[in-house]
C-alpha positions in Angstrom: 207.8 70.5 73.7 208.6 73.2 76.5 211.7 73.6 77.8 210.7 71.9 81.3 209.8 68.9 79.6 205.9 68.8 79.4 204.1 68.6 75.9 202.0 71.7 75.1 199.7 70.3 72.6 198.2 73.9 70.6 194.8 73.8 68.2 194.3 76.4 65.8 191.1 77.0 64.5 187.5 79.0 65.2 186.8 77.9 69.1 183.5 80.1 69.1 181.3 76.8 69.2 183.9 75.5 72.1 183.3 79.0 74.0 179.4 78.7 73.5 179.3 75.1 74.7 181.3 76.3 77.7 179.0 79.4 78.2 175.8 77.4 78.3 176.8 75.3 80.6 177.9 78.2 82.6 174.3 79.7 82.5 172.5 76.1 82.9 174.6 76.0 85.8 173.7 79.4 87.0 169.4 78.1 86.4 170.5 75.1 88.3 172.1 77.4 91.5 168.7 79.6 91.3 166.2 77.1 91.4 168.5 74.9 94.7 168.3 78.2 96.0 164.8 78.6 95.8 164.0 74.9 97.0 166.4 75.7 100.0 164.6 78.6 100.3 161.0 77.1 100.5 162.1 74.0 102.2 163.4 76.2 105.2 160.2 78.4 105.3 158.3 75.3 105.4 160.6 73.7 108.2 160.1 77.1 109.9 156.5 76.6 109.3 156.4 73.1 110.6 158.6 74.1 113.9 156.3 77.2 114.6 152.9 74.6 114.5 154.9 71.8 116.4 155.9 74.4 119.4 152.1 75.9 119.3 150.4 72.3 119.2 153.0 70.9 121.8 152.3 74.6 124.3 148.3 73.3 123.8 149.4 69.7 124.4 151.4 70.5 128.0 148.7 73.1 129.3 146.0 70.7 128.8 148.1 67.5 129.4 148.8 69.2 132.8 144.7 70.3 133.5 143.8 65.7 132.9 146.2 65.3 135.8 144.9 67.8 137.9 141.4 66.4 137.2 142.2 62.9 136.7 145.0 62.5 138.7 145.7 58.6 138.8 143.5 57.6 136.2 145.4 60.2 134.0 147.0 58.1 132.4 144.1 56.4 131.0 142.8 59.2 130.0 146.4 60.0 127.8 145.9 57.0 126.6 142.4 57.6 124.9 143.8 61.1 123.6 146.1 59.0 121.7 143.7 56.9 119.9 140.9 59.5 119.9 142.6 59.8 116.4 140.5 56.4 114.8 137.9 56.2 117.5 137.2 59.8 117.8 137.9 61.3 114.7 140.4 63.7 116.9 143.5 64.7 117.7 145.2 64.2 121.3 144.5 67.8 122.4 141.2 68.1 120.9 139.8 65.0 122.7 142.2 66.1 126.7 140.2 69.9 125.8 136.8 68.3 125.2 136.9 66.0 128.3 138.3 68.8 131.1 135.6 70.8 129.6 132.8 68.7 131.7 135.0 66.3 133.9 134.8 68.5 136.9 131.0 67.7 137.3 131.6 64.4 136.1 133.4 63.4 138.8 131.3 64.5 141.3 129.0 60.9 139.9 132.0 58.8 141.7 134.0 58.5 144.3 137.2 60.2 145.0 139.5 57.3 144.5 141.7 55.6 142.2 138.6 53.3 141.4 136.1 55.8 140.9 138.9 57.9 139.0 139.0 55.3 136.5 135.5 55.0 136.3 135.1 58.6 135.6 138.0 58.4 132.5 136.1 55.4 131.3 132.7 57.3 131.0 134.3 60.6 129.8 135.5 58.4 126.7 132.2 56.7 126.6 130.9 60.5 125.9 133.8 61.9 123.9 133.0 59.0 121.6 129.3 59.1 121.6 129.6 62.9 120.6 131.4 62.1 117.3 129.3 59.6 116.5 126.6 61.6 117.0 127.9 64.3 114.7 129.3 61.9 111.9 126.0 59.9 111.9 123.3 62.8 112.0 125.4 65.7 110.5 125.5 68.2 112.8 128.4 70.2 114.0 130.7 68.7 116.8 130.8 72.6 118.4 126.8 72.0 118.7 126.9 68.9 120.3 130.0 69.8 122.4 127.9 72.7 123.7 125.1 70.2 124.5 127.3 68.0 126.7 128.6 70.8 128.8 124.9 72.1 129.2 123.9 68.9 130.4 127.0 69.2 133.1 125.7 72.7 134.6 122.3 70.9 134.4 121.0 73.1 131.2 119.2 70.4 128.9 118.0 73.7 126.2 120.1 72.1 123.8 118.9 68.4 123.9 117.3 68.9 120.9 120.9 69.5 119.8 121.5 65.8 119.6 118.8 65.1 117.2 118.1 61.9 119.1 113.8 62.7 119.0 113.9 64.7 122.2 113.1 68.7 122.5 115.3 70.9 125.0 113.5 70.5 128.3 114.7 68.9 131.6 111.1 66.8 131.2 112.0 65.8 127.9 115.9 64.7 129.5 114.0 63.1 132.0 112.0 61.2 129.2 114.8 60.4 127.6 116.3 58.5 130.6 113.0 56.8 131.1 112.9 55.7 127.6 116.9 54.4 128.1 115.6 52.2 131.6 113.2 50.6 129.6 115.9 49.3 127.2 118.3 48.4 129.1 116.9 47.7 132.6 119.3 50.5 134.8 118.0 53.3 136.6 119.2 56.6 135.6 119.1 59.5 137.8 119.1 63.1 136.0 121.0 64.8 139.0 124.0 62.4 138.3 126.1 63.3 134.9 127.6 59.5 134.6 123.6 58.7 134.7 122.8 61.0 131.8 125.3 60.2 129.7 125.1 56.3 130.1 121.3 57.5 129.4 122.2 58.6 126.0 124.8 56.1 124.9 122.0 53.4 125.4 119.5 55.6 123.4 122.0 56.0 120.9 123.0 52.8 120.4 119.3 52.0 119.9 119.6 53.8 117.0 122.8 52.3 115.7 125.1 55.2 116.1 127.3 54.1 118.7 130.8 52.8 116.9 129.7 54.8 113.7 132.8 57.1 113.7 135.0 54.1 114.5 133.1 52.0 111.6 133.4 55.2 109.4 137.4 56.0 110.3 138.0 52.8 107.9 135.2 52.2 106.0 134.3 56.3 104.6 135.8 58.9 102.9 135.4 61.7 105.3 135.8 59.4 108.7 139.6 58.3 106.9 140.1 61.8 106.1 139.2 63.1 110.0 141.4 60.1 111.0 144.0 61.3 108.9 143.6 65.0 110.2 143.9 64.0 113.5 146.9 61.6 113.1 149.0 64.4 110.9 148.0 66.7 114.3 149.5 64.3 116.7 152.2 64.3 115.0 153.0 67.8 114.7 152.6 67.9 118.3 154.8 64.9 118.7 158.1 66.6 116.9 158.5 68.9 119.7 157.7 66.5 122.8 160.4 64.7 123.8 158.7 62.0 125.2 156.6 61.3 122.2 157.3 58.1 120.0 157.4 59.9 116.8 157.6 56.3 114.9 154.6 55.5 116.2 153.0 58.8 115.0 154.5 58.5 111.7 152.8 54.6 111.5 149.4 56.3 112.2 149.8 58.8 109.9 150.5 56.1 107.2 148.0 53.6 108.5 145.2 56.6 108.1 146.7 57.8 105.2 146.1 54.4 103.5 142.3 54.4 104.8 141.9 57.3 102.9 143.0 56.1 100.0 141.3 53.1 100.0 138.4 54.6 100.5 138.8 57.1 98.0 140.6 55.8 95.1 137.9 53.1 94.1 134.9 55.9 94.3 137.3 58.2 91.7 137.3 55.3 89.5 133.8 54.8 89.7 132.7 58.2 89.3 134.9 58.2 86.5 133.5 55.5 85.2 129.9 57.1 86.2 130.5 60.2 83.6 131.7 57.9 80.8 128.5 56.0 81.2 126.3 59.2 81.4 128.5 60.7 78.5 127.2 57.7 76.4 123.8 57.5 77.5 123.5 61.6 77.1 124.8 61.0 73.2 122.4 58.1 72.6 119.4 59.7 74.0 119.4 63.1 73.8 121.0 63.2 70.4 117.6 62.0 68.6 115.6 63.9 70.7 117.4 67.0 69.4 117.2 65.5 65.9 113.4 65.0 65.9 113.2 68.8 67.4 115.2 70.3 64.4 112.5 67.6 62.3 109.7 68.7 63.4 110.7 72.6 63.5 112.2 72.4 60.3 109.2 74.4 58.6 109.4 77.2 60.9 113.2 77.2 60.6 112.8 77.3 56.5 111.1 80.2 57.0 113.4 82.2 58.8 116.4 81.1 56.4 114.7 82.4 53.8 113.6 85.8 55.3 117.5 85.8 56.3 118.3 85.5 53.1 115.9 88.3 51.3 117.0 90.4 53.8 120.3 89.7 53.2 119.7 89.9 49.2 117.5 92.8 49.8 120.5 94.6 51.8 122.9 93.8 49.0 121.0 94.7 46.2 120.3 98.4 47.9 124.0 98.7 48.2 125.4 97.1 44.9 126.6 100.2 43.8 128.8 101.4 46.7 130.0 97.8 46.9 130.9 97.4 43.0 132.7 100.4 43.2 134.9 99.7 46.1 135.3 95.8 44.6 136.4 97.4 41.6 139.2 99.3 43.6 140.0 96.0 45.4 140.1 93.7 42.2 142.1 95.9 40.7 144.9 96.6 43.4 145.0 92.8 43.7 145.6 92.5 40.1 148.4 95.0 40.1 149.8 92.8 43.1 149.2 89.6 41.4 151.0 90.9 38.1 153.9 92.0 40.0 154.6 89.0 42.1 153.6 86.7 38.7 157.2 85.1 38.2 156.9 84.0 41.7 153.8 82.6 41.9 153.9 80.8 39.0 156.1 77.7 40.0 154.7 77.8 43.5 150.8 77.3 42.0 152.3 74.4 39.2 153.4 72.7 42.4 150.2 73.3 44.2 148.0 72.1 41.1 150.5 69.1 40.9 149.7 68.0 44.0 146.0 68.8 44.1 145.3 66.7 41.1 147.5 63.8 42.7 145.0 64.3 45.9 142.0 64.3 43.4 143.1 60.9 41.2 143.5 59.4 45.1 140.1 60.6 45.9 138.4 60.4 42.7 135.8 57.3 43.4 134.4 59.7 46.4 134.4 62.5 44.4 132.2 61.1 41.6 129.6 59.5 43.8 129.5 63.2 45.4 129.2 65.1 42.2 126.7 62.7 41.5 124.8 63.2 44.4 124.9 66.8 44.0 124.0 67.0 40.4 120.6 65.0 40.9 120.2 67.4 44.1 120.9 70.6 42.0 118.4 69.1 39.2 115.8 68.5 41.7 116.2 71.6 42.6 116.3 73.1 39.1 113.7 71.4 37.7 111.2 72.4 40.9 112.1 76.2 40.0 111.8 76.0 36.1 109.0 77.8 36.4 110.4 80.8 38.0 113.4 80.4 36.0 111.4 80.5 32.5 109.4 83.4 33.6 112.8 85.3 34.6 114.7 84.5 31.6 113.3 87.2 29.3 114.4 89.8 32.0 117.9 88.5 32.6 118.8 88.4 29.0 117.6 91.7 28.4 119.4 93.3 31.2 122.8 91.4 30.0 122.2 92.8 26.5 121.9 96.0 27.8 125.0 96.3 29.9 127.0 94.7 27.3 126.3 96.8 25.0 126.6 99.9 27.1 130.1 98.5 28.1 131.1 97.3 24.5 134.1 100.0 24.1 135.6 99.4 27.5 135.3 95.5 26.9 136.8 95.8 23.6 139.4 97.9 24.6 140.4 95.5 27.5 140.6 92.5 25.3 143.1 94.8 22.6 145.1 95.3 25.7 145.1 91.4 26.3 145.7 90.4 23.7 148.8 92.5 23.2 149.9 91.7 26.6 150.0 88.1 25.7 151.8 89.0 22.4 154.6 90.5 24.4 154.9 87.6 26.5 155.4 85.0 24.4 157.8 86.7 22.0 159.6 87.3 25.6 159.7 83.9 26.0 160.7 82.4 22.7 164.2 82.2 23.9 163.4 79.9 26.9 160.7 77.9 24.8 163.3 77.0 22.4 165.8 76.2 24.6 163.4 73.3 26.6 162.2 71.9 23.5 166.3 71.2 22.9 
């Protein structure tokens, strides 16, 4: 006890594992500081990121905003409006759709009159035309900069780029002018190629003939690459959303979401089936092409005999050339190994008892398969020997006579290395008498 009172309670013993403990969680803790620094880090470049497209999309979204009411004036709000769902019936963003429609609503108007009526009537048919542009490009493939192009021809009263539209009319005024005949005949209104209302109420009949009218609309729910343009659009408005305002940014968010989940279903079930689609061509690739590759081998196998065995006299024929060089430098190697082996003998020996231990325990386990494959192998290696016993038979004189020869010429060296064996041995076991006797104790 101290002298004010308070119990000092003192362990002796080795606190190095205390200390380490206490040091990793100093550097787990230092990991853990780095990597929130480096998410704060990325999280505020990405909100800086995020702010810089927000401002940009909002400076687009108050310079045009401002050029509809100028044009549109009380009928601008109509045409906000449609900029806001240009999103799922356009394929668009807000800005994207107000920049496409000021592009030709000057001339446009000029097909009404100047009041809040024939304001409204202009917004109406500029969205008609908006829409009837991304349908045209979703439906026939080409580019919405093309057709875009087209429309604002046909507004200076340029109809070179009819063709544009792919709707079976080349780019001539005559051909514009058939093209508005063609549209009177269907629906019963004349259409007058000096007024722009006239020509594009021309085309959205024609086109609607042809089922694309509503295709980006049917495609915005019902495709992969009409969600994802939704989707495009909606993540757009909402950038330009954060820094307006006036915006309802929970309604932007639900869009978002509401495309977002298009996508997906749109998406998700042709992953699964074009997952499915490789399994099934995986398994129809094994089961057909597999036999056809077998028969090939089949029926090549002739040819393919042949040039295994001109492999292999080449191969022979290489060896045989060089037997000399290669005996030698085997010799060296066998006998460095052996001086190795002999050196790291007391070693080795336990280690291979062990490994012979358990190889004939795998072998007894195994020895029904092993017996049936010997089997097999020994009727296949007596085939084979008895269909070259005639080669053999007429070799056999040659090969004994050669074998004769070099033991003979080798009978000093051979008896000197078995003298040398033998003593080895010798040595050995009298070495090992002590041990011997002492396990048979």
């Amino acid at each position: 006890m101290a002298n004010d009172g308070h119990v000092v309670v003192k362990i002796d013993g080795d606190d190095s594992g205390f200390k380490k403990a206490i040091g990793g969680i100093g550097d787990i803790t230092k990991k853990a500081a780095g990597i929130a620094v480096k998410g704060v880090a990325a999280a505020a470049s990405g909100i800086a990121a995020l702010t810089g497209m927000a401002i940009k999309n909002y400076a687009e979204y108050e310079q045009l905003a401002g050029g509809v009411e100028t044009l549109f004036k009380s009928a601008s709000d109509t045409v906000m409006e449609n900029a806001k769902n240009a999103y799922k019936t356009a394929g668009m963003s807000a800005n994207e759709y107000m920049e496409l429609t000021t592009g030709f609503a000057a001339s446009l108007k000029q097909s009404f009159a100047d009041t809040a009526e024939g304001l409204e009537q202009a917004a109406g048919v500029a969205d008609m035309a908006v829409t009837d542009m991304a349908d045209n490009s979703n439906k026939m493939g080409t580019s919405i900069e093309s057709i875009k192009l087209a429309y604002q021809g046909f507004a200076k009263q340029n109809y070179t780029m009819l063709d544009n539209l792919k709707l079976g009319y080349g780019g001539t005024k005559e051909e514009m002018e058939r093209l508005l005949a063609d549209a009177e005949k269907i629906s019963g209104v004349h259409y007058d190629i000096s007024n722009l209302s006239d020509v594009y109420n021309a085309i959205h009949v024609i086109q609607g003939e042809l089922g694309i009218t509503g295709t980006t609309a049917l495609e915005a729910t019902q495709t992969i690459s009409g969600s994802a343009n939704m989707m495009k659009a909606a993540w757009s408005n909402l950038v330009t959303g954060i820094a307006d305002d006036n915006a309802d940014v929970g309604q932007l968010i639900d869009n978002l979401i509401e495309s977002a989940m298009a996508f997906g279903d749109n998406i998700l079930p042709r992953i699964e089936i074009a997952l499915q689609g490789v399994g099934d061509f995986i398994s129809a690739a094994a089961e057909k092409l597999l036999p056809k590759v077998i028969d090939i081998i089949l029926s090549n196998l002739p040819q393919l005999l042949a040039v295994a065995i001109q492999l292999i006299e080449s191969l022979a024929s290489t060896l045989i050339n060089n037997l000399p060089t290669i005996l030698n430098v085997g010799t060296q190697i066998i006998f460095q190994l052996v001086d190795g082996i002999a050196q790291q003998l007391p070693a080795l020996i336990p280690a291979a008892v062990e490994i012979i231990f358990n190889l004939v325990d795998t072998l007894l386990d195994n020895i029904d398969t092993i017996i049936d494959a010997a089997i097999e192998l020994i009727m296949a290696l007596a085939e084979g020997l008895i269909n070259a016993l005639p080669i053999l038979v007429e070799k056999i004189p040659e090969i004994i006579m050669k074998l004769v020869e070099a033991i003979s010429r080798n009978a000093p060296k051979l008896a000197e290395a078995a003298g040398k064996l033998i003593e080895a041995l010798v040595s050995g076991l009298i070495k090992s008498i002590p041990a011997l006797v002492f396990w048979l104790m």
